[in-house]
PADREN-885456 format. One record per residue (C-alpha): residue number from 1; residue in one letter; y, x negated, z negated. Coordinates in pm, whole numbers. Example, Ala and Ser with C-alpha at 12.3 -4.5 7.8 and 13.67 -1.06 7.14 Angstrom:
<recs>
<rec num="1" residuo="A" Y="-450" X="-1230" Z="-780"/>
<rec num="2" residuo="S" Y="-106" X="-1367" Z="-714"/>
</recs>
This chain:
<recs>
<rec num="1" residuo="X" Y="1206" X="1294" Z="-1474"/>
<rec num="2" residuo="X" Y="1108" X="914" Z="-1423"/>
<rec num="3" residuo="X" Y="812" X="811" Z="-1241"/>
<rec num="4" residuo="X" Y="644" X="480" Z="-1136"/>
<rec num="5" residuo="X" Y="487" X="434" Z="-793"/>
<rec num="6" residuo="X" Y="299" X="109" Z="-727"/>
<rec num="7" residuo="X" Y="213" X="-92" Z="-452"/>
<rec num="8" residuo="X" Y="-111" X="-141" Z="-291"/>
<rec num="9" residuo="X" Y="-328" X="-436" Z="-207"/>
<rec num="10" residuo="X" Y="-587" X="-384" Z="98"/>
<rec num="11" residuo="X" Y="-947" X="-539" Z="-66"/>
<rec num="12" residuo="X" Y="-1050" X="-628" Z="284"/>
<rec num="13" residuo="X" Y="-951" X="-426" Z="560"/>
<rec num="14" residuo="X" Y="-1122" X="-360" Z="940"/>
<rec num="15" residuo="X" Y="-1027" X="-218" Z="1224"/>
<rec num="16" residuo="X" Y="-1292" X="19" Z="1377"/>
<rec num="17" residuo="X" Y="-1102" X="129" Z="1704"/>
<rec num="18" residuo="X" Y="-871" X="398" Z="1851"/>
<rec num="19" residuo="X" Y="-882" X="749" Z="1823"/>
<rec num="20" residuo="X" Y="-878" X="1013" Z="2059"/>
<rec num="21" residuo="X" Y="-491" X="1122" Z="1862"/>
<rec num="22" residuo="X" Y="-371" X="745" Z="1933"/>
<rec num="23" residuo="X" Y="-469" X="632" Z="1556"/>
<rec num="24" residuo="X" Y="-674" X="368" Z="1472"/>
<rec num="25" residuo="X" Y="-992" X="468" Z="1277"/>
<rec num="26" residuo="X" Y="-1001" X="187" Z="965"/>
<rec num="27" residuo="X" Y="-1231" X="37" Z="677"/>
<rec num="28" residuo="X" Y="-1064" X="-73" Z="350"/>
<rec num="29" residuo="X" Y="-1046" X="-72" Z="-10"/>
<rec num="30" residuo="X" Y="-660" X="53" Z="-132"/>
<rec num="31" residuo="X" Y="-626" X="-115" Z="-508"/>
<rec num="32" residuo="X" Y="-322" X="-66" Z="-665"/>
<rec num="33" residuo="X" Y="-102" X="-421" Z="-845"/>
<rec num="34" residuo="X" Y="157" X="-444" Z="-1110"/>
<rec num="35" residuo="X" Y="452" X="-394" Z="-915"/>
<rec num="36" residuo="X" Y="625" X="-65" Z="-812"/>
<rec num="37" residuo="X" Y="945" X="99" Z="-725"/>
<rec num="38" residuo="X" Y="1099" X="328" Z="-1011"/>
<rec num="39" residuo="X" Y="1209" X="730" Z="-870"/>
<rec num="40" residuo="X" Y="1438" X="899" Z="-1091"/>
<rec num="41" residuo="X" Y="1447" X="1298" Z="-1033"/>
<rec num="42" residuo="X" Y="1675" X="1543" Z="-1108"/>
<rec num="43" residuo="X" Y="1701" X="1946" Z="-1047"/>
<rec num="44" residuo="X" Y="1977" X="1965" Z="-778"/>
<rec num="45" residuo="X" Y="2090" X="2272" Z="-521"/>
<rec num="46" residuo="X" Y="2062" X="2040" Z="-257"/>
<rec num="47" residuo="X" Y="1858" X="1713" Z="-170"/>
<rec num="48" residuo="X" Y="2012" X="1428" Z="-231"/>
<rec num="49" residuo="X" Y="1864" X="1062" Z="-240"/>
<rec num="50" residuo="X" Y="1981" X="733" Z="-353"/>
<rec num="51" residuo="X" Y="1800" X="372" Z="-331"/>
<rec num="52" residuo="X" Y="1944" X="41" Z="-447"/>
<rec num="53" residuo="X" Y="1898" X="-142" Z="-125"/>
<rec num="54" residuo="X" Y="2138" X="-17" Z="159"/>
<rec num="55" residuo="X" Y="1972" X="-136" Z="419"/>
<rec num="56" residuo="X" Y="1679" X="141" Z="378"/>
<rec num="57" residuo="X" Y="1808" X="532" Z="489"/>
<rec num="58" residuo="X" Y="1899" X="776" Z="233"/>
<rec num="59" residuo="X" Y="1879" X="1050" Z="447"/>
<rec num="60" residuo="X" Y="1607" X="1281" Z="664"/>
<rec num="61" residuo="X" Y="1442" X="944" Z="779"/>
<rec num="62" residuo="X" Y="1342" X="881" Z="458"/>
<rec num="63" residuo="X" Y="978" X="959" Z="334"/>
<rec num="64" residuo="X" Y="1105" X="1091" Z="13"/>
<rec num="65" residuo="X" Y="1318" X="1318" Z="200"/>
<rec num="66" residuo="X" Y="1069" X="1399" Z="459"/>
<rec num="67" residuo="X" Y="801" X="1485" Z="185"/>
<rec num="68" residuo="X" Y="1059" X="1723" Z="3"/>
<rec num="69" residuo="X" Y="1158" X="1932" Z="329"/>
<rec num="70" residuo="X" Y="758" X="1994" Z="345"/>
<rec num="71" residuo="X" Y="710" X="2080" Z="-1"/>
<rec num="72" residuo="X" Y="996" X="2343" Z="64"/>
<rec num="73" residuo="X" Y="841" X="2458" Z="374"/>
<rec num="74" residuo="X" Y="486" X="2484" Z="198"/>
<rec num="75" residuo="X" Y="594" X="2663" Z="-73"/>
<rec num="76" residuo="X" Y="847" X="2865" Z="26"/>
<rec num="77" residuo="X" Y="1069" X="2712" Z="-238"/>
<rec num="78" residuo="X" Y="1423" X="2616" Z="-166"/>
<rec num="79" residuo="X" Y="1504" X="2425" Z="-463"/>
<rec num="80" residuo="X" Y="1717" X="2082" Z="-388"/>
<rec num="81" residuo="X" Y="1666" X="1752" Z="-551"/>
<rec num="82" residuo="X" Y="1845" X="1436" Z="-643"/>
<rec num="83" residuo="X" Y="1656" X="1111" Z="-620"/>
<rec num="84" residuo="X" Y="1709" X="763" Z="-757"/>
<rec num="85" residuo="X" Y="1501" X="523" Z="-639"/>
<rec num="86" residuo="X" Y="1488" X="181" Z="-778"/>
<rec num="87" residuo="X" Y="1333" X="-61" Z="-520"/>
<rec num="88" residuo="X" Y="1092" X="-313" Z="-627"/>
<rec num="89" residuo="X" Y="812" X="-315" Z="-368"/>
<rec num="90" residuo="X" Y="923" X="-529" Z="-88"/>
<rec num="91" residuo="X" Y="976" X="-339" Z="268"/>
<rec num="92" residuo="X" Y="761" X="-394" Z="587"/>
<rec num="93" residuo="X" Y="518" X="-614" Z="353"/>
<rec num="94" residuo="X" Y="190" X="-401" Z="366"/>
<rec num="95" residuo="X" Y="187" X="-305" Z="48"/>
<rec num="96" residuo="X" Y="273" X="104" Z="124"/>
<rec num="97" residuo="X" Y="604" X="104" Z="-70"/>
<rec num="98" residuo="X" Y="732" X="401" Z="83"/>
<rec num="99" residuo="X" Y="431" X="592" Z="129"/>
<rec num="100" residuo="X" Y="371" X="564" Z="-294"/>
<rec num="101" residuo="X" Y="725" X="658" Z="-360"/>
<rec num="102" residuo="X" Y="680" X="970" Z="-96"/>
<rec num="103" residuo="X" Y="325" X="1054" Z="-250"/>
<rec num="104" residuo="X" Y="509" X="1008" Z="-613"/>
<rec num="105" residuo="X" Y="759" X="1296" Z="-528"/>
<rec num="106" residuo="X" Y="500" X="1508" Z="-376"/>
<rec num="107" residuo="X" Y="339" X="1484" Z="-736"/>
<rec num="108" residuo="X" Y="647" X="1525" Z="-945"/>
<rec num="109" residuo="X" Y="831" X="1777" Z="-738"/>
<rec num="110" residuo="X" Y="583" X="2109" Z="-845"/>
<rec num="111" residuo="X" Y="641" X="1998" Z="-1189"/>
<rec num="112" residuo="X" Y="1023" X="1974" Z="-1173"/>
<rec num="113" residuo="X" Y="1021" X="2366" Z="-1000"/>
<rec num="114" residuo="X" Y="777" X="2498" Z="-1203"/>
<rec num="115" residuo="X" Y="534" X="2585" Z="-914"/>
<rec num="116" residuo="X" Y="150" X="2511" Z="-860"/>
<rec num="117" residuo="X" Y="36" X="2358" Z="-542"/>
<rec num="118" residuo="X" Y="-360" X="2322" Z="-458"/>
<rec num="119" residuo="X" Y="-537" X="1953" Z="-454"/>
<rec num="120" residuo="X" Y="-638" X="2031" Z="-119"/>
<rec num="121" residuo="X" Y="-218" X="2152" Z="37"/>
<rec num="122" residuo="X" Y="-107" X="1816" Z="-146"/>
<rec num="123" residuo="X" Y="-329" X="1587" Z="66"/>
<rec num="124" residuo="X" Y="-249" X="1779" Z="379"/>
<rec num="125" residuo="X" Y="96" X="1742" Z="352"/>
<rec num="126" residuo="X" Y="75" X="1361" Z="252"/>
<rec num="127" residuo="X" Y="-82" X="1296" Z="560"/>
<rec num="128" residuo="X" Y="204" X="1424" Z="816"/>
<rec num="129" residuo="X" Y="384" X="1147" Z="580"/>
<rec num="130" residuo="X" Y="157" X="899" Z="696"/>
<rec num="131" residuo="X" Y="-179" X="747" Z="673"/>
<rec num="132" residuo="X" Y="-238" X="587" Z="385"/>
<rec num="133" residuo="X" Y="37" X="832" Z="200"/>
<rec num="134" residuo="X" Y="-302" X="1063" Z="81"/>
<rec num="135" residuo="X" Y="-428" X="760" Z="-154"/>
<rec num="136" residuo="X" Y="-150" X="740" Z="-381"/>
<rec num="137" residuo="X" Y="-185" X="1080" Z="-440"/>
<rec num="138" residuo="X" Y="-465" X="1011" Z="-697"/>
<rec num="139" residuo="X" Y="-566" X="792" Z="-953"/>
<rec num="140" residuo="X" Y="-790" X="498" Z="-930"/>
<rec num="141" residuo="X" Y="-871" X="287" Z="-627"/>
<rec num="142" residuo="X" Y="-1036" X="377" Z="-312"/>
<rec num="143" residuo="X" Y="-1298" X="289" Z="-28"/>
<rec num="144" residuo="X" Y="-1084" X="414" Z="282"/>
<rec num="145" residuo="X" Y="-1232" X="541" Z="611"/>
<rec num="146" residuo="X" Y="-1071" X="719" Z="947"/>
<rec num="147" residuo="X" Y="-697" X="728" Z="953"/>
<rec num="148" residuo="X" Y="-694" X="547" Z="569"/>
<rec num="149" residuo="X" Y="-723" X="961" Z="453"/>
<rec num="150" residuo="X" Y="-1097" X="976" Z="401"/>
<rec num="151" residuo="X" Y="-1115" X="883" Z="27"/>
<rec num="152" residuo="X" Y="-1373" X="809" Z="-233"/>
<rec num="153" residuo="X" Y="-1222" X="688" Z="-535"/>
<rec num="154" residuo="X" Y="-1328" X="485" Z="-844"/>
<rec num="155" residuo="X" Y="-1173" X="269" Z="-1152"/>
<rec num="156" residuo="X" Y="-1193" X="-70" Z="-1013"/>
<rec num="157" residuo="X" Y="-1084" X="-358" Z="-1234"/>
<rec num="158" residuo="X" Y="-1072" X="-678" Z="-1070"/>
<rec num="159" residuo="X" Y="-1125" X="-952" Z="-1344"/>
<rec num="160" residuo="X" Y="-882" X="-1234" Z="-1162"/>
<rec num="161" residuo="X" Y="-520" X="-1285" Z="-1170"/>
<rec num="162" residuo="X" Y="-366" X="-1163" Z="-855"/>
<rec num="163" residuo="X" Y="-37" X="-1311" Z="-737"/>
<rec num="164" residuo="X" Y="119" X="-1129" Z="-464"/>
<rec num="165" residuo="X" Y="370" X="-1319" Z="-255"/>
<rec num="166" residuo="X" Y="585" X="-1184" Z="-3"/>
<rec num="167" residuo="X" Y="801" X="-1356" Z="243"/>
<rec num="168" residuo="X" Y="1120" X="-1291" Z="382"/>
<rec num="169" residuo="X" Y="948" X="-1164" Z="670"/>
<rec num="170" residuo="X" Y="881" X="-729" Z="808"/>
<rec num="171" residuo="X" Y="571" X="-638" Z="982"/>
<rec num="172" residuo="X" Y="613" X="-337" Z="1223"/>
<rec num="173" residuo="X" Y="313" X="-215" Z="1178"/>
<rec num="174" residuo="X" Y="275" X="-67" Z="1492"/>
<rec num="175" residuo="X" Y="342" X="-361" Z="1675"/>
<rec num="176" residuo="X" Y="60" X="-565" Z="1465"/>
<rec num="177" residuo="X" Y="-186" X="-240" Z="1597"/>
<rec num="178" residuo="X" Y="-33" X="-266" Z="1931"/>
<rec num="179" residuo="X" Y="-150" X="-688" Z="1917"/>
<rec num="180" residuo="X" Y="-464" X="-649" Z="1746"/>
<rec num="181" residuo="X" Y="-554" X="-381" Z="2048"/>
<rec num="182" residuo="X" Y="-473" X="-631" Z="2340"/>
<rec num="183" residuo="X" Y="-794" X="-799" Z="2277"/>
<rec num="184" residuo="X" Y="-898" X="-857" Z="1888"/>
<rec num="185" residuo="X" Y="-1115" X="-538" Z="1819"/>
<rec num="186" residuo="X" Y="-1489" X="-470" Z="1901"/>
<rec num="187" residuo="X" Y="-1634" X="-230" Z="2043"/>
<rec num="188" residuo="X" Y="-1712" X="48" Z="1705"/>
<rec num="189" residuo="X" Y="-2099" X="-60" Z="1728"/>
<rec num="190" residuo="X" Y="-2056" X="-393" Z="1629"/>
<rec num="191" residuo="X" Y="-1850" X="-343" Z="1315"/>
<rec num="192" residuo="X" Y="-2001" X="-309" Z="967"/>
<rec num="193" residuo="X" Y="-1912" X="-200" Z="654"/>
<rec num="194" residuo="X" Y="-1624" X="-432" Z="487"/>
<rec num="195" residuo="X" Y="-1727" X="-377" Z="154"/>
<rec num="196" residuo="X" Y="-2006" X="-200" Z="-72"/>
<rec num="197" residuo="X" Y="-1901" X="166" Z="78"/>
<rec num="198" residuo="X" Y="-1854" X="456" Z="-105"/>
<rec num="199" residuo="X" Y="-1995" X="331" Z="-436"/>
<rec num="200" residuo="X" Y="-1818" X="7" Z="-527"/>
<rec num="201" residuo="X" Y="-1686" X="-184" Z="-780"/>
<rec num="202" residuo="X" Y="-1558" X="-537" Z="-892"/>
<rec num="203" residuo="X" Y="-1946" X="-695" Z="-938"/>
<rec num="204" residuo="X" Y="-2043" X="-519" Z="-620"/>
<rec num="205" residuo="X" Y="-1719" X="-724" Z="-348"/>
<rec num="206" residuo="X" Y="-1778" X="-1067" Z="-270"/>
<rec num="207" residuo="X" Y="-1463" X="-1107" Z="-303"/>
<rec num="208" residuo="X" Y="-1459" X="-1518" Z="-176"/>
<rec num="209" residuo="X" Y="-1600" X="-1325" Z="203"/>
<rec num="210" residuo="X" Y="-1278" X="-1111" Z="233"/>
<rec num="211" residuo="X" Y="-1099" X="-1027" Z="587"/>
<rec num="212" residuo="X" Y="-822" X="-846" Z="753"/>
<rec num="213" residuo="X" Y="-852" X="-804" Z="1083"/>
<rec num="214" residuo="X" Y="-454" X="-813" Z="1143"/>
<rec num="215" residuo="X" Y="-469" X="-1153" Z="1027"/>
<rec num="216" residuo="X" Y="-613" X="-1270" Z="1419"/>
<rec num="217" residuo="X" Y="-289" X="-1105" Z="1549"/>
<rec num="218" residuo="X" Y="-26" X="-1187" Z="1283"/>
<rec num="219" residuo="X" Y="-73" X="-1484" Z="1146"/>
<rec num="220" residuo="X" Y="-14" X="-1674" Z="1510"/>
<rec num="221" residuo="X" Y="302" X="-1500" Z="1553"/>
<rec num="222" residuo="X" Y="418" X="-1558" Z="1181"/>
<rec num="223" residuo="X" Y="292" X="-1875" Z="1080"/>
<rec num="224" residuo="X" Y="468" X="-1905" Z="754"/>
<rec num="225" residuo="X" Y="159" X="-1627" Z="645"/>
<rec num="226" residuo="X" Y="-111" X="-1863" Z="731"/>
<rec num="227" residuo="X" Y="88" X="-2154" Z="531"/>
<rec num="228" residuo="X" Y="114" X="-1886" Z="201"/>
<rec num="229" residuo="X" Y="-256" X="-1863" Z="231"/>
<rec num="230" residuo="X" Y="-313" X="-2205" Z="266"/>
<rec num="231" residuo="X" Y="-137" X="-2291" Z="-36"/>
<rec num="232" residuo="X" Y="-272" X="-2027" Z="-246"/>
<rec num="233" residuo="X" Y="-604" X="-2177" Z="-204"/>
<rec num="234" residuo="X" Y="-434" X="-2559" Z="-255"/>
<rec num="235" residuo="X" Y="-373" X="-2410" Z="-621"/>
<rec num="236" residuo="X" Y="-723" X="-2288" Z="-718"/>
<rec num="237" residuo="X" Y="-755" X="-1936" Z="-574"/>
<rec num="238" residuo="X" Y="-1108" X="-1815" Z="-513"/>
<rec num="239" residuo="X" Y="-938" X="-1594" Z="-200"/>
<rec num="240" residuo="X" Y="-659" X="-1564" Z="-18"/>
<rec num="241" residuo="X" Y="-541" X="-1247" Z="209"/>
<rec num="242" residuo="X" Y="-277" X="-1101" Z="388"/>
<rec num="243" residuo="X" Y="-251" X="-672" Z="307"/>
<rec num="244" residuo="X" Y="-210" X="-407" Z="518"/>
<rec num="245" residuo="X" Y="-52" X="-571" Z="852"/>
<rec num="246" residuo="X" Y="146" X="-796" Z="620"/>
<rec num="247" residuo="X" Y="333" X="-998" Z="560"/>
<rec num="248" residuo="X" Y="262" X="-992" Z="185"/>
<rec num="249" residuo="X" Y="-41" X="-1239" Z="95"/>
<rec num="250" residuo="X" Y="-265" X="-1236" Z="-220"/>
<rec num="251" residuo="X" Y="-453" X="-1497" Z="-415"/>
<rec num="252" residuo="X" Y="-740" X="-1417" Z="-676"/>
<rec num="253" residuo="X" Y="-732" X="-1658" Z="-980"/>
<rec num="254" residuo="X" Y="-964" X="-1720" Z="-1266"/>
<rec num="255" residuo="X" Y="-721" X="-1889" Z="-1506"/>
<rec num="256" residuo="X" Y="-347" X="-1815" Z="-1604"/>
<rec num="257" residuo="X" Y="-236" X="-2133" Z="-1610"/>
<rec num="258" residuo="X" Y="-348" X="-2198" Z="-1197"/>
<rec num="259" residuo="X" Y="-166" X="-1850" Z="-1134"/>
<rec num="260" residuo="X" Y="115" X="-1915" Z="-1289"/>
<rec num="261" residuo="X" Y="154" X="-2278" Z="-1072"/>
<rec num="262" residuo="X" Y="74" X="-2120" Z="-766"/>
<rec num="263" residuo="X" Y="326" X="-1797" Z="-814"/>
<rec num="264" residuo="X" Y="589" X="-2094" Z="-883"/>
<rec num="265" residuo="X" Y="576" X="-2308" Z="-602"/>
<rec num="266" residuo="X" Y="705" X="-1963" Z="-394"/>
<rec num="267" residuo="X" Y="1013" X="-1961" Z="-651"/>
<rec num="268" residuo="X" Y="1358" X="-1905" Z="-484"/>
<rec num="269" residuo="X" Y="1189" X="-1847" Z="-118"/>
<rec num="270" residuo="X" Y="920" X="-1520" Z="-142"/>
<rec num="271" residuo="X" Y="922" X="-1265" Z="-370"/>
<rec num="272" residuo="X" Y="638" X="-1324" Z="-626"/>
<rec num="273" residuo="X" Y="453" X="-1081" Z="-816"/>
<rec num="274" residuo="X" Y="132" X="-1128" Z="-1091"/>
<rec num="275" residuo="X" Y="-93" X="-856" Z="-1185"/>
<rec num="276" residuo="X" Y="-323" X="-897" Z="-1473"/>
<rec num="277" residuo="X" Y="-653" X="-912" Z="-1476"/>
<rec num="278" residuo="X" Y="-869" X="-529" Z="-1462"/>
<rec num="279" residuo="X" Y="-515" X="-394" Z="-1445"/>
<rec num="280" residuo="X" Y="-514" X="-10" Z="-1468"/>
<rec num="281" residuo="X" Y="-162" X="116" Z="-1388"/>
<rec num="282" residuo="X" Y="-29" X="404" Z="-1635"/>
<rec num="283" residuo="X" Y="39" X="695" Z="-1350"/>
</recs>
């Protein structure tokens, strides 16, 4: 069994404030792009995983691993596994690489045993993987409240190029919350809604007003994420934005041709990525 899971973009994100559990209650829109990692699985006595990047675990650290063992434990069922997983999302980049590929097993692994699983089960065991693990779950894209988990979803086709650049550079994302928290977030009262709320789509996002909110802590400790921005909008795009805590940055384009020029001038030093315009990915 072969299965794609993409990466995410963050359509604006905010930071509300901290929770009583030590998470951060957030405002976003989860979108996914045209790039994603490719999980191969097999029926297996035993779990067993596999990734073409060694520098990532293979073991019981790994989501995919993590999100079998609690598939077994929900069901009862002590089937094994063996996973391929071809990388292609870059790691520590805000873009949820690993929480798609976990999310893509919980979705293929009832299949592959032959066992049924609720909706409802699914979600809750996503989000022990992780917060924004629950999105990928489902198709479409997503206004995202609380933890990332509380999910209204819609087709949203963005009619602009998108090219994705990442640079050699890992965000810990709990060091960006633990920066942002020293003195960049309001008190909840003053925030307001990011984006058109539950009921969105591409005509309703002003998509030129765009934030993130990690941006005020991340960009002055990695500079090189301000200067992708910055030259993003040097080759036409109408907006320019860091995802997730970073360090991947996208630019909205009208034309081809100024997409194209702009993914090129990152060529040989960031990984580069271009998603179509009202791109639909075939889950």
């Amino acid at each position: 069994m072969k299965i794609q899971a993409y990466a995410k973009i963050n359509l604006g994100l905010r930071v509300i404030g901290k929770r009583s559990d030590g998470f951060h209650n957030i405002e976003t829109i989860f979108h996914r792009v045209n790039l994603f990692d490719e999980l191969t699985l097999l029926p297996s006595p035993v779990i067993s995983l596999s990734l073409t990047r060694d520098d990532l675990p293979s073991d019981y650290r790994n989501l995919c691993w993590k999100a079998v063992e609690l598939l077994q434990k929900e069901t009862r069922t002590y089937n094994g596994v063996s996973i391929h997983i071809v990388k292609s999302i870059p790691v520590g980049a805000g873009l949820g690489g690993g929480s798609s590929d976990a999310a893509a097993v919980l979705c293929a692994l009832p299949k592959l045993w032959n066992i049924s699983i609720s909706r409802s089960r699914l979600e809750s065991l996503a989000l022990q993987l992780g917060s924004d693990v629950p999105f990928f779950l489902h198709d479409g894209s997503a206004y995202a409240t609380g933890r990332g988990e509380v999910l209204h979803y819609q087709t949203l086709k963005i009619p602009y190029w998108i090219v994705l650049v990442t640079p050699n550079i890992s965000i810990n994302t709990s060091w960006a919350y633990r920066e942002l928290s020293k003195e960049h977030v309001p008190p909840k009262q003053q925030r307001r809604s990011s984006q058109a709320g539950q009921n969105f789509e591409s005509a309703g996002i002003e998509f030129s007003s765009l934030s993130n909110d990690f941006e005020k802590a991340v960009i002055p400790a990695y500079p090189r994420i301000g200067e992708i921005k910055t030259t993003l909008h040097e080759h036409g795009a109408l907006a320019a934005l860091m995802s997730g805590s970073g360090s991947s940055v996208f630019g909205l384009f009208e034309r081809e041709t100024e997409a194209r020029h702009a993914a090129a001038a990152f060529k040989g030093e960031s990984h580069v990525s271009i998603t179509e315009p009202n791109f639909i990915p075939a889950l």
